[in-house]
C-alpha positions in Angstrom: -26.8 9.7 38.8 -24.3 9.0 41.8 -20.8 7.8 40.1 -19.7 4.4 41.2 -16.6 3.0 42.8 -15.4 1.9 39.6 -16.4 5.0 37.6 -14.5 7.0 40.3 -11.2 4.5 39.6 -11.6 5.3 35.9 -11.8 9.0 36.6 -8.6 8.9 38.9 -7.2 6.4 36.6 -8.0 8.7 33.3 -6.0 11.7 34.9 -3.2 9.5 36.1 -2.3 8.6 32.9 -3.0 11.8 30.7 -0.8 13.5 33.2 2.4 11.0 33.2 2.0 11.0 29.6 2.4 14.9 29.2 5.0 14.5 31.9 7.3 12.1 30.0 6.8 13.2 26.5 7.6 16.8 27.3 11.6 16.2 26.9 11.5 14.6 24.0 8.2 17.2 22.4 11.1 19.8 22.9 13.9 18.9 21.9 12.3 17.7 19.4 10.3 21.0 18.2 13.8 22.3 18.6 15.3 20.2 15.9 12.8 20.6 13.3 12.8 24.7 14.2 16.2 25.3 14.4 18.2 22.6 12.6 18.6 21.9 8.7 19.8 18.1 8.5 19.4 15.2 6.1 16.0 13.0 6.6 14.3 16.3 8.2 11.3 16.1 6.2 11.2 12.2 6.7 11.3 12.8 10.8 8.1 15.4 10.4 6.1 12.6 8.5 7.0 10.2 11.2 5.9 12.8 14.1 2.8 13.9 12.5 1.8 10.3 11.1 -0.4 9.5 14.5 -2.5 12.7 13.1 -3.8 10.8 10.2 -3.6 7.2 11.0 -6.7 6.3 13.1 -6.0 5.3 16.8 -6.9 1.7 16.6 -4.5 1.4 13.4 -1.7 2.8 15.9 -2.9 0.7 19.2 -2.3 -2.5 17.1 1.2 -1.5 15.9 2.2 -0.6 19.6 0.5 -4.2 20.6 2.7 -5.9 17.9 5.7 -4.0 19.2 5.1 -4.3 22.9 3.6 -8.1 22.4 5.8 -11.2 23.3 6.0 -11.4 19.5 7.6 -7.7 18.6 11.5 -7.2 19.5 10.7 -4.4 21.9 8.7 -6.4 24.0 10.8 -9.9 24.1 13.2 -7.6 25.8 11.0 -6.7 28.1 9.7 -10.3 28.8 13.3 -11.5 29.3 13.5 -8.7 31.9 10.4 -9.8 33.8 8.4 -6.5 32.6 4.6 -7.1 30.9 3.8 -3.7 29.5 0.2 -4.6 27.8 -3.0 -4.6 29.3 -1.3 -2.6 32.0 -1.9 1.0 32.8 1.6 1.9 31.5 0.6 0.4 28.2 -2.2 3.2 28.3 0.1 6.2 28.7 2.3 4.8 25.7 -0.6 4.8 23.5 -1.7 8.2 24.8 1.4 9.5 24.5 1.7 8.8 21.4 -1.3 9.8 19.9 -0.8 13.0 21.2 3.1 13.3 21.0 2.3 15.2 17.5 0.1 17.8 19.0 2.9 19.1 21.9 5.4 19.0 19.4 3.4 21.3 16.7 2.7 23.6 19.8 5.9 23.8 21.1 7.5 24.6 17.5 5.2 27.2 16.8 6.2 29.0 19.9 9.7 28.6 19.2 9.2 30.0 15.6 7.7 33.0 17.0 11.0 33.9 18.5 12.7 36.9 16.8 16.1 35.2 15.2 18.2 38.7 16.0 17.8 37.9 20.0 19.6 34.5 19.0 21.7 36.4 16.2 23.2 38.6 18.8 23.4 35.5 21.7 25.4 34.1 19.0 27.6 37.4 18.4 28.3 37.5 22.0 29.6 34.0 22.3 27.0 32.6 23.9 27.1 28.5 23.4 24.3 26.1 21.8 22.9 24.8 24.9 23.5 28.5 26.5 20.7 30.1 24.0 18.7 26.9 24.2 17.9 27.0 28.1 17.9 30.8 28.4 16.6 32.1 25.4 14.5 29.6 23.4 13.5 27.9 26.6 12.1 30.9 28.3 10.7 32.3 25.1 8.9 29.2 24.4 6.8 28.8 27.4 3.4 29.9 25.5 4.0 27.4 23.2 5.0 24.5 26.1 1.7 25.2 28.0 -0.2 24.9 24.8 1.6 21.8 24.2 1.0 20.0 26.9 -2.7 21.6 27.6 -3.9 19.9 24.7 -1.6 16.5 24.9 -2.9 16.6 28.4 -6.9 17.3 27.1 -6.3 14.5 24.9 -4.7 11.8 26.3 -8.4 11.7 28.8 -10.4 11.3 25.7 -7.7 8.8 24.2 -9.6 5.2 23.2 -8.6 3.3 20.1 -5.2 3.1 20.8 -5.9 2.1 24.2 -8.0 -0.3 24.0 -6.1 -1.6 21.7 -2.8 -1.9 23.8 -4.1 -1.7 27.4 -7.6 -3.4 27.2 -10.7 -2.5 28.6 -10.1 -4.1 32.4 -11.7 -2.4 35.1 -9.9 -1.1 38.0 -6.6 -1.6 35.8 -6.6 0.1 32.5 -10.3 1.4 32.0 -10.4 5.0 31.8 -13.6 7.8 30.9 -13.9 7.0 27.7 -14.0 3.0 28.0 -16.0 3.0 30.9 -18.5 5.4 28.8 -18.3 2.7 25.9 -19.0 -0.3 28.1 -22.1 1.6 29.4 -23.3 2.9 26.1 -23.6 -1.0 25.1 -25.2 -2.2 27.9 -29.1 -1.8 28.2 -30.0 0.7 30.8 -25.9 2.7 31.1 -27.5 5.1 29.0 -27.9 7.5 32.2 -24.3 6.4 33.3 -23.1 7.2 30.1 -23.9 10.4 30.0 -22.7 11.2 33.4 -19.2 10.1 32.6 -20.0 12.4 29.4 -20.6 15.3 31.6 -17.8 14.7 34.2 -15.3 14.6 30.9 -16.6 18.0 30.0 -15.8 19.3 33.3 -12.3 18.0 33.2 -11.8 19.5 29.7 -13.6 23.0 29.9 -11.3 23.1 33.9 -7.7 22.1 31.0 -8.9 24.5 28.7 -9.2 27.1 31.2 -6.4 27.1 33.3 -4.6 26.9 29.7 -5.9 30.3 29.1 -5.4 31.9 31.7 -1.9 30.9 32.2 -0.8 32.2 28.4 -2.7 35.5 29.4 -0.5 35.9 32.3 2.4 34.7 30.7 1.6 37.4 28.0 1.2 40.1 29.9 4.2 39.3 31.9 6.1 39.7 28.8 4.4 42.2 27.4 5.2 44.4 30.7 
């Protein structure tokens, strides 16, 4: 079935938003996955529960706490209300919730690459005077690049097939905040979207299996690279 104006919005609007969420939650997925790698402080265990919590609460659960927050009701957003800026049921509001629904999964990614570093390359950067930010930007930077892809691969993969949380937050509006997977749940319950439905369904596939790929073949070359 031919996709519609709208459907072709929610497409565009879907990849908008996964990418500026992967965009502005790499900084933070970093330096983050460096803390918990490379730092012993007080509360460490408390700041891994708090990353990792979106993992096990369902989507909606956190869509409703980022609606208190952002509402006129929630601190966060009467600063923003005083400042003239309405966050929900806007776009924006959508690439909060997606970024933080998949905030946990870059971080993960990006810490395991960084624990794959051998410590006696930093051992001896240390031993030859080299500073904290010195190792951090050419060693654990550089060496971490497997895990960064990865990272933002799958935040990227699933931030377009993000939907409690954004409803939740950004509302279903066409043309505004309706992405893939809104647009495929407004068809699925009306009578006769079932074909419409499933051509979304496919098109997200194709978007997904296209992520996946490039992903691979980007840590291949990135292997062999290092490997040579």
């Amino acid at each position: 079935m031919q996709l519609t104006t709208q459907d072709i919005e929610a497409i565009r609007l879907s990849l908008q938003i996964a990418l500026t969420a992967t965009i502005v939650s790499l900084p933070p997925g970093f330096m983050v996955a460096w803390l918990l790698s490379f730092r012993n402080f007080r509360g460490k265990v408390l700041l891994e529960v708090f990353i990792n919590l979106p993992l096990t609460l369902p989507p909606v659960v956190i869509g409703y706490f980022l609606l208190l927050m952002l509402g006129r009701n929630g601190w966060p957003g009467r600063l923003l209300d005083a400042a003239g800026i309405q966050l929900v049921f806007t776009w924006q509001a959508a690439v909060i919730a997606a970024a933080t629904i998949g905030f946990p999964l870059m971080v993960r990614s990006i810490r395991l690459g960084m624990e794959s570093i051998n410590p006696q390359i930093i051992d001896a950067a240390k031993s030859l005077g080299s500073s904290k930010p010195d190792i951090l930007f050419t060693i654990v930077l550089p060496l971490s690049l497997r895990g960064i892809l990865a990272g933002s691969s799958l935040m990227f993969a699933r931030s377009l097939g993000e939907f409690g949380a954004t409803i939740m937050v950004a509302g279903n509006i066409p043309f505004v905040t309706q992405t893939i997977p809104l647009a495929i749940y407004e068809y699925a319950s009306s009578p006769g979207g079932t074909g419409m439905a499933m051509t979304l369904c496919i098109v997200s596939v194709t978007i997904s299996v296209i992520v996946l790929f490039l992903h691979e073949s980007l840590t291949r070359r990135i292997q062999r690279e290092a490997e040579g």
